[in-house]
FIVOLO-73804 format. One line per field, with one value per residue (C-alpha): x, y, z; residue number from 1; residue in three letters. Coordinates in steps of 0.2 Angstrom, whole numbers. Example, Ala and Ser with C-alpha at 12.3 -4.5 7.8 and 13.67 -1.06 7.14 Angstrom:
residues 2
X	c(62/68)
Y	c(-22/-5)
Z	c(39/36)
i	c(1/2)
aa	c(ALA/SER)
END
This chain:
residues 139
X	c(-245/-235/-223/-226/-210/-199/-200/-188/-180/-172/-156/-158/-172/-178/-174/-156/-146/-128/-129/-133/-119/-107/-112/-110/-91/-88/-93/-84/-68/-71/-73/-56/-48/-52/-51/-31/-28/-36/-31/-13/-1/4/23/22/15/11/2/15/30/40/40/28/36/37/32/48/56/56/70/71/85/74/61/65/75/57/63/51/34/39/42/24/18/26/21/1/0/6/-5/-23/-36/-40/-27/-26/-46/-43/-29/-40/-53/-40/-34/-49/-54/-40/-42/-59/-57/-41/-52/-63/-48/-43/-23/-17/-2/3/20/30/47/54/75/81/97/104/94/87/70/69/52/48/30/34/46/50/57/65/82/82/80/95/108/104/107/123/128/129/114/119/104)
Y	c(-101/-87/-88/-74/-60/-58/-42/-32/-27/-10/-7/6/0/9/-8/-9/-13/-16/-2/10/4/6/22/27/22/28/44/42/37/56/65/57/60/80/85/77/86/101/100/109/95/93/95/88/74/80/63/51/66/66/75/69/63/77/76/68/78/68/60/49/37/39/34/19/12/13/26/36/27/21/40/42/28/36/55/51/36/53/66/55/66/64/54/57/54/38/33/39/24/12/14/12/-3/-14/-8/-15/-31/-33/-31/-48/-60/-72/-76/-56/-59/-77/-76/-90/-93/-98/-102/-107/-114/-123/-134/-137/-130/-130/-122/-120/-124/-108/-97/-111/-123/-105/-108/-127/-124/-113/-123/-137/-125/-121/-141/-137/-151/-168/-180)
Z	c(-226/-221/-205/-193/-197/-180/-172/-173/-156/-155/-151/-136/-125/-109/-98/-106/-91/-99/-111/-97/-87/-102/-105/-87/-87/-103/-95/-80/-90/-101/-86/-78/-94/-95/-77/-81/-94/-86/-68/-62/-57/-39/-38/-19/-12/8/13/7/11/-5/-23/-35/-53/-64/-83/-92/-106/-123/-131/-144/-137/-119/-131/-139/-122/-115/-101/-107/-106/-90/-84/-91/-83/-65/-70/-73/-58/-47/-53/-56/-50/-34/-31/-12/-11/-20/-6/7/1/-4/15/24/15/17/37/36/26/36/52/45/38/49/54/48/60/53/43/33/31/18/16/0/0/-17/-24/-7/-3/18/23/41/49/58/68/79/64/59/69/66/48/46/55/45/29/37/42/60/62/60/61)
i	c(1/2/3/4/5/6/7/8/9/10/11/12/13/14/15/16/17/18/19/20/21/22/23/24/25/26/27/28/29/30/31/32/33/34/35/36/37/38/39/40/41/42/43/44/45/46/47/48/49/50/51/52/53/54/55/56/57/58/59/60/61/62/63/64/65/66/67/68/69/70/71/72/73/74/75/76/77/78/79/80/81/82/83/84/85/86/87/88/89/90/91/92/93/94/95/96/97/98/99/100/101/102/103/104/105/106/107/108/109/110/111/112/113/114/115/116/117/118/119/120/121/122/123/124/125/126/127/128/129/130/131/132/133/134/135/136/137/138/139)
aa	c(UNK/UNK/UNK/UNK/UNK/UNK/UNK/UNK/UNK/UNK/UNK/UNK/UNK/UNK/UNK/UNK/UNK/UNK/UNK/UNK/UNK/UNK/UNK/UNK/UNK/UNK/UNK/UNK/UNK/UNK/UNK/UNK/UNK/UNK/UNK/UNK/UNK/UNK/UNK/UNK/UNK/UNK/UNK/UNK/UNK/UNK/UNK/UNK/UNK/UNK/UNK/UNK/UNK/UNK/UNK/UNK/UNK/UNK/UNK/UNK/UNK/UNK/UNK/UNK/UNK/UNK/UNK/UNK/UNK/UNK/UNK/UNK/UNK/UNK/UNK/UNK/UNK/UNK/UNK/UNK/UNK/UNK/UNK/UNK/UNK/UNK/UNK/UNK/UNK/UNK/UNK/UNK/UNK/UNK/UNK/UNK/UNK/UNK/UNK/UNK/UNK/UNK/UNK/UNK/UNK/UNK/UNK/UNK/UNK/UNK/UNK/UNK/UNK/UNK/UNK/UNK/UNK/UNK/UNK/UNK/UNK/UNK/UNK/UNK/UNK/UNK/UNK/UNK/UNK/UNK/UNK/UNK/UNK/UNK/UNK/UNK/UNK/UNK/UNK)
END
């Protein structure tokens, strides 16, 4: 007897969730990438009140010291598109899931003397902490 063959199924389907999302960023990621290359360059940064990191001129000692790339790295994380709208966002959501964590205000301190670690429950045990780094506690 012959087995039934196994259908085929095709590549691009209509319900394809995944490829749909991949094409959609893949998109997205194209349309970032032109409206870089395309959009002026801010020389000034009015929000954060200081000058944006211009486009580095090209050495090859700056090159292969690395100076370069990280001047690249500095010049395109200053002029993303939209970058200010992207701030806006990025502040208004950690006001809001600042707003639901619990203990915002709560600090540690932590004093590092020598080999010694001598970490505090809190600000109170701060004071204590530090004269007993500086041998003015004898127990």
């Amino acid at each position: 007897m012959d087995k039934p063959k196994p259908k085929k199924r095709p590549l691009f389907r209509n319900n394809n969730m995944g490829v749909m999302l991949l094409m959609s960023f893949l998109l997205i990621i194209t349309i970032m990438f032109l409206l870089s290359i395309v959009l002026p360059d801010k020389k000034i940064s009015e929000r954060e009140n200081r000058t944006l990191t211009p486009f580095p001129k090209f050495s090859v000692s700056s090159y292969f010291s690395g100076d370069f790339n990280r001047q690249i790295d500095d010049h395109y994380s200053d002029t993303f598109p939209f970058r200010d709208f992207f701030l806006n966002v990025n502040d208004k959501l950690t006001k809001l899931t600042s707003q639901f964590s619990s203990g915002s205000d709560d600090s540690i301190v932590v004093i590092q003397t020598g080999e010694r670690d001598l970490g505090g429950e809190g600000f109170d045990d701060y004071e204590k902490a530090q004269a007993e780094a500086e041998g003015e506690v004898n127990d």
